[in-house]
C-alpha positions as CSV (number, residue, x, y, z in Angstrom):
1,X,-31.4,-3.9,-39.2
2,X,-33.9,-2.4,-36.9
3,X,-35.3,0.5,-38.8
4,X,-35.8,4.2,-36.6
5,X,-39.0,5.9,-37.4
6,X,-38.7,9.6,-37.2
7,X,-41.5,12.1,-38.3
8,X,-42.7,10.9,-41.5
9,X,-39.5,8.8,-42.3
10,X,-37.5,6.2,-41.2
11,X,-33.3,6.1,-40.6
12,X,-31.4,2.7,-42.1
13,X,-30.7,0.4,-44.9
14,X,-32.7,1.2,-47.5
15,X,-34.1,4.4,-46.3
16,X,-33.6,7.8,-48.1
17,X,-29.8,9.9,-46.5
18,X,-31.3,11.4,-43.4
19,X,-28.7,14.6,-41.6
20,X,-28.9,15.6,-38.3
21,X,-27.2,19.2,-38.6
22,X,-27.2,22.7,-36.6
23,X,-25.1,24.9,-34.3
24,X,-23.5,22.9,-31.9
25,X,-24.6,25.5,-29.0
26,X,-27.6,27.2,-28.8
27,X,-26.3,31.1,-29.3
28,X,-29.9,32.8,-29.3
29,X,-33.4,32.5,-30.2
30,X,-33.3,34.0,-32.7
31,X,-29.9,32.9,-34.2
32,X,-31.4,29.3,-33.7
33,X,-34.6,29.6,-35.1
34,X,-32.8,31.5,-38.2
35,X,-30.5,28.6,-38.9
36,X,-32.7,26.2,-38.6
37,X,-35.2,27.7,-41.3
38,X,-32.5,28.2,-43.4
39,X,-30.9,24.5,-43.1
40,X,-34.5,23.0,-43.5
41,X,-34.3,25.0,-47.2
42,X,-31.1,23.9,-48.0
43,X,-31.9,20.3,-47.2
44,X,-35.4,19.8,-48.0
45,X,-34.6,21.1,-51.6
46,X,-32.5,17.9,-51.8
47,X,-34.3,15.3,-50.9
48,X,-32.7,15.0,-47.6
49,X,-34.1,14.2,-44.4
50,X,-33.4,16.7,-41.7
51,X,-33.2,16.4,-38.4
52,X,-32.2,19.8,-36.7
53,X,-29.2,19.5,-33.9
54,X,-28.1,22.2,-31.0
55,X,-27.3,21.8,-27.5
56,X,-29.0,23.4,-24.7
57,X,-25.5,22.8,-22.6
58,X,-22.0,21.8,-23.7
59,X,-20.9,20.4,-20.3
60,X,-17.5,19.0,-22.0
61,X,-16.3,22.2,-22.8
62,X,-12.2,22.2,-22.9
63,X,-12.0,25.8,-20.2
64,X,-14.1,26.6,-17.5
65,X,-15.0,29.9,-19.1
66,X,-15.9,28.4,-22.5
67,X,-19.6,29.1,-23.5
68,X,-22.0,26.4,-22.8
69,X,-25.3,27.9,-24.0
70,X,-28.4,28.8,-22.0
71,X,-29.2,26.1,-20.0
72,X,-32.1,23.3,-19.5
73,X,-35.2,25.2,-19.6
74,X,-34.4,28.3,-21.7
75,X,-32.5,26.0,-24.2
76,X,-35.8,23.2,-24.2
77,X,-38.2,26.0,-25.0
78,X,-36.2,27.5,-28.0
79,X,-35.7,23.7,-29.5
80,X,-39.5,23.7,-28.7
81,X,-39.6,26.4,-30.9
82,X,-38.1,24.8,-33.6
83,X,-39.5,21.9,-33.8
84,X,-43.1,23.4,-33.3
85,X,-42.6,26.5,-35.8
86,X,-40.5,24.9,-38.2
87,X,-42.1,21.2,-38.2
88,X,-38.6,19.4,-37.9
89,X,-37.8,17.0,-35.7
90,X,-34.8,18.0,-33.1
91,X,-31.7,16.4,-31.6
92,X,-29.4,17.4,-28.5
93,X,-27.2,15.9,-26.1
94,X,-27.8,15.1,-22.4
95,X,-25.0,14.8,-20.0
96,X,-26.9,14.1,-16.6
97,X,-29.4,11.4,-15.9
98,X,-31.7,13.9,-14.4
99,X,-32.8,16.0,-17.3
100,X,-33.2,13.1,-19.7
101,X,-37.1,12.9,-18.9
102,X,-37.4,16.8,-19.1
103,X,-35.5,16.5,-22.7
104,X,-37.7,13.6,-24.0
105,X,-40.6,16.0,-23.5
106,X,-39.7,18.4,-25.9
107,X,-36.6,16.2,-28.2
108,X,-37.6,13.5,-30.5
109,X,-33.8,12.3,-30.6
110,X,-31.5,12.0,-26.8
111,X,-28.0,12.3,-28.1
112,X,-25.3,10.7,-25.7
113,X,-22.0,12.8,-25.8
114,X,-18.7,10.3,-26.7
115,X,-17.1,11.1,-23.4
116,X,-20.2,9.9,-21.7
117,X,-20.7,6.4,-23.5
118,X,-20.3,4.2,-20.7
119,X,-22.3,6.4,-18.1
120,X,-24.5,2.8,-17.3
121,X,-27.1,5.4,-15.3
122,X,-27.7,8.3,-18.1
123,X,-27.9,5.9,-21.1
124,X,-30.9,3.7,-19.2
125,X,-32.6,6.7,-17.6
126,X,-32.4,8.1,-21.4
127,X,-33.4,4.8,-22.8
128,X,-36.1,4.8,-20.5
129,X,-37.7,8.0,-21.9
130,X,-39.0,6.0,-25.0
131,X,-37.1,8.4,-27.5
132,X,-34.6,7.2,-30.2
133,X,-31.2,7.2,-28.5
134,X,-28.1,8.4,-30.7
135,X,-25.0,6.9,-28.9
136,X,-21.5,8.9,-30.3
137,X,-18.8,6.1,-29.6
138,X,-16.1,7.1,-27.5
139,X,-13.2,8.1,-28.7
140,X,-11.4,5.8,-26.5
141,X,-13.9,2.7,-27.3
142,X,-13.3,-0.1,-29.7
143,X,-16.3,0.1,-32.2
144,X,-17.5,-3.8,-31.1
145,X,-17.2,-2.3,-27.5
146,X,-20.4,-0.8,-28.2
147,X,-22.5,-3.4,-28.2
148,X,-22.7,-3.3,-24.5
149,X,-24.1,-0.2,-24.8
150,X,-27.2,-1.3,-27.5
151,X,-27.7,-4.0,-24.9
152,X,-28.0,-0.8,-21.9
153,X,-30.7,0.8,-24.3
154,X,-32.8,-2.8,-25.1
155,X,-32.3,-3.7,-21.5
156,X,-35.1,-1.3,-20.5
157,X,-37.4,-2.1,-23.7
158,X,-36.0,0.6,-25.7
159,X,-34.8,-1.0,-29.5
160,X,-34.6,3.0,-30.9
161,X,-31.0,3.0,-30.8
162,X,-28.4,5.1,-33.6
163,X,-24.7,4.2,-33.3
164,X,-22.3,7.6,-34.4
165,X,-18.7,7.0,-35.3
166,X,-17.3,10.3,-34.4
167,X,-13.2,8.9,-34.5
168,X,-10.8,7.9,-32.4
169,X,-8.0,9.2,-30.5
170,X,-4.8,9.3,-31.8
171,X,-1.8,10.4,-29.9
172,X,-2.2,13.5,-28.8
173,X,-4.6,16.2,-29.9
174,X,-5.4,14.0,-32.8
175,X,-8.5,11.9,-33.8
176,X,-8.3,9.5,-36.9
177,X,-11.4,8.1,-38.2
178,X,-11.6,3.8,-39.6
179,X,-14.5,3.6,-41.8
180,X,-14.4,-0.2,-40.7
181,X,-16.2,0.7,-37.8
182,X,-19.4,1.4,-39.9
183,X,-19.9,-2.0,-41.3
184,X,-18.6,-3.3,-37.5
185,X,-21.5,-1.3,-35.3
186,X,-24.0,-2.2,-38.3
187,X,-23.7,-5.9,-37.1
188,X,-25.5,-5.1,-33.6
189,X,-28.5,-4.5,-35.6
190,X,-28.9,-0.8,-35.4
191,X,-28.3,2.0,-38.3
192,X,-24.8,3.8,-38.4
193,X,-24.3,7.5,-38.3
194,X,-20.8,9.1,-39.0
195,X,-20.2,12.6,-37.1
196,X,-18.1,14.4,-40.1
197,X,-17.3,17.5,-37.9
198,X,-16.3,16.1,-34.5
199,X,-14.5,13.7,-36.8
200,X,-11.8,16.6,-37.8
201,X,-11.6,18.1,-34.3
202,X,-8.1,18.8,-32.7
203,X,-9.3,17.9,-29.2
204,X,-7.6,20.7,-27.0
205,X,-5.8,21.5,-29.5
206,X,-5.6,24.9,-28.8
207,X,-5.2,24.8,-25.2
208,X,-8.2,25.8,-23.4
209,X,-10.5,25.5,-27.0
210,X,-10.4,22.4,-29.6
211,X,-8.9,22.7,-33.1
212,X,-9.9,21.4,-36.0
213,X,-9.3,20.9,-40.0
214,X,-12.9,21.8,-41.7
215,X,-11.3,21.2,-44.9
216,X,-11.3,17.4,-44.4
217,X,-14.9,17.4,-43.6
218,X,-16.1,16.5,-47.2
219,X,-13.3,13.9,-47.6
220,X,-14.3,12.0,-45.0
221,X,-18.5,12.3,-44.9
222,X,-17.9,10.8,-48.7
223,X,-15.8,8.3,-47.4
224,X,-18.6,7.3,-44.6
225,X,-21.1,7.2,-47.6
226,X,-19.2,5.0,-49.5
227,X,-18.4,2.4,-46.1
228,X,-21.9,2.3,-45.8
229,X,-23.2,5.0,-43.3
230,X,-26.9,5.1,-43.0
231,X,-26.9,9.2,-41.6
232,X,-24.9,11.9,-41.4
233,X,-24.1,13.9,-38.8
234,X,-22.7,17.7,-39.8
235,X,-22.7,20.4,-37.7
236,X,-23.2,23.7,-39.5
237,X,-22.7,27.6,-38.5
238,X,-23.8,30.2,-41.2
239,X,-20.4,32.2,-40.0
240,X,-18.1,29.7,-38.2
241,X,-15.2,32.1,-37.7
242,X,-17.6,33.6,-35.0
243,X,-19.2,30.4,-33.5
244,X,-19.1,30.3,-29.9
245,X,-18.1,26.5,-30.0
246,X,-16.5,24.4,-32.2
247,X,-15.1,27.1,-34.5
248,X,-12.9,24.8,-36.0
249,X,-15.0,22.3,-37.0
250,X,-18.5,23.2,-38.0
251,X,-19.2,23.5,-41.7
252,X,-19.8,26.7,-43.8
253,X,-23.7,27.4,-44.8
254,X,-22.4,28.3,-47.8
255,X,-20.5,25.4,-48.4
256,X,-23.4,23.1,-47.2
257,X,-25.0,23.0,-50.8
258,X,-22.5,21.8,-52.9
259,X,-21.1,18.9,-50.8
260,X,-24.5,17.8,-50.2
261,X,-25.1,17.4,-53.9
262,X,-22.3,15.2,-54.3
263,X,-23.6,13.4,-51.0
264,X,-27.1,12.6,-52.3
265,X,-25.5,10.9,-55.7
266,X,-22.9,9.0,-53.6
267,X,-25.6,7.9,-51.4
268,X,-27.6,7.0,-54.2
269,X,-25.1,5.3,-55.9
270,X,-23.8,2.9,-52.6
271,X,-27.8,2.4,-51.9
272,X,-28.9,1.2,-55.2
């Protein structure tokens, strides 16, 4: 397995539980610079490597009035912020093949969204930026089926690649997730991340928002320990009932502690 160096660390087999975690919008400056000084505590006390994630855009938002955050530029300076002020390294998704050069300026990590797996055109123009690329599989992709896309990324030179189960659909509204596909996407050479929030989403489940079921985000983040998962990623909102996306699914600061605890020793434990 091709190890990712990050900051003063590395992500894969062998290599200490890194989290990408964070808002999944970008609600404020100040709100974003709050939590992530407060999720660099909470991890940093346990050992963990932390990786701070919030989007400057949420393009794939259910309703066209849904809030999508403050845009390119305003949203790139705040996570400049972060990273600069804070000394963590940062992670957000791109959706157009345009920005990815602006974004590998400032992000050390180009996230591609699920629904934009197989978009042949964003995924080399973000491979070509030299950054690590995190690739969410689809949730209408078969986990082998994303080999094609390690092969876009190393087409252009670019072996930084991460690999994120984040489920798959299920009838409708539903998303189930088959820890088999860890082991599966480990094969192409590349470490495995498992997305325990988008995991429980109810997509459009509420009609012009998402669901979700928050409580099944620690059953199945120790499930994707246990199958093998070299990251986590767990998005986190220090007052989810008021989250302007992804209400349903983003974990609890408060709550953050205790499963992560129990994370570390199951990591431990799978990892020798």
């Amino acid at each position: 397995m091709h190890l990712v160096s990050l900051k003063n660390f590395k992500i894969g087999k062998g290599q200490p539980l890194t989290v990408m975690s964070g808002p999944c919008v970008i609600e404020g400056e100040d709100h974003t610079l709050k939590a992530a000084e407060t999720l660099k505590k909470i991890f940093v006390k346990r050992g963990i490597n932390f990786i701070f994630k919030c989007s400057y855009d949420k393009a794939n938002r259910s309703s066209i009035s849904s809030f999508r955050g403050p845009g390119l530029q305003e949203g790139l300076r705040i996570l400049e912020r972060v990273k600069n002020e804070l000394d963590v390294p940062v992670v957000t998704d791109i959706h157009l093949p345009q920005d990815a050069a602006t974004v590998g300026e400032v992000c050390d990590i180009l996230q591609i969204p699920a629904f934009l797996c197989r978009q042949t055109d964003l995924i080399v123009a973000a491979a070509e930026t030299g950054r690590i690329i995190n690739v969410k599989k689809g949730q209408f992709l078969a986990p082998w089926d994303m080999q094609n896309i390690v092969d876009k990324i190393r087409s252009v030179g670019n072996p930084n690649i991460i690999l994120t189960d984040r489920g798959t659909t299920f009838g409708y509204n539903n998303l189930v997730s088959d820890m088999r596909a860890i082991p599966i996407m480990q094969r192409f050479g590349v470490p495995v991340c498992f997305d325990a929030t988008h995991s429980v989403q109810l997509p459009g489940g509420q009609g012009t928002s998402s669901g979700g079921q928050r409580e099944f985000i620690p059953v199945l983040s120790k499930a994707a320990i246990a199958a093998g998962a070299n990251c986590l990623f767990m998005e986190a909102h220090p007052d989810p009932t008021h989250a302007k996306s992804d209400a349903q699914s983003v974990m609890d600061f408060k709550e953050l502690p205790q499963l992560l605890d129990i994370l570390v020793r199951l990591y431990e434990a799978v990892n020798g």
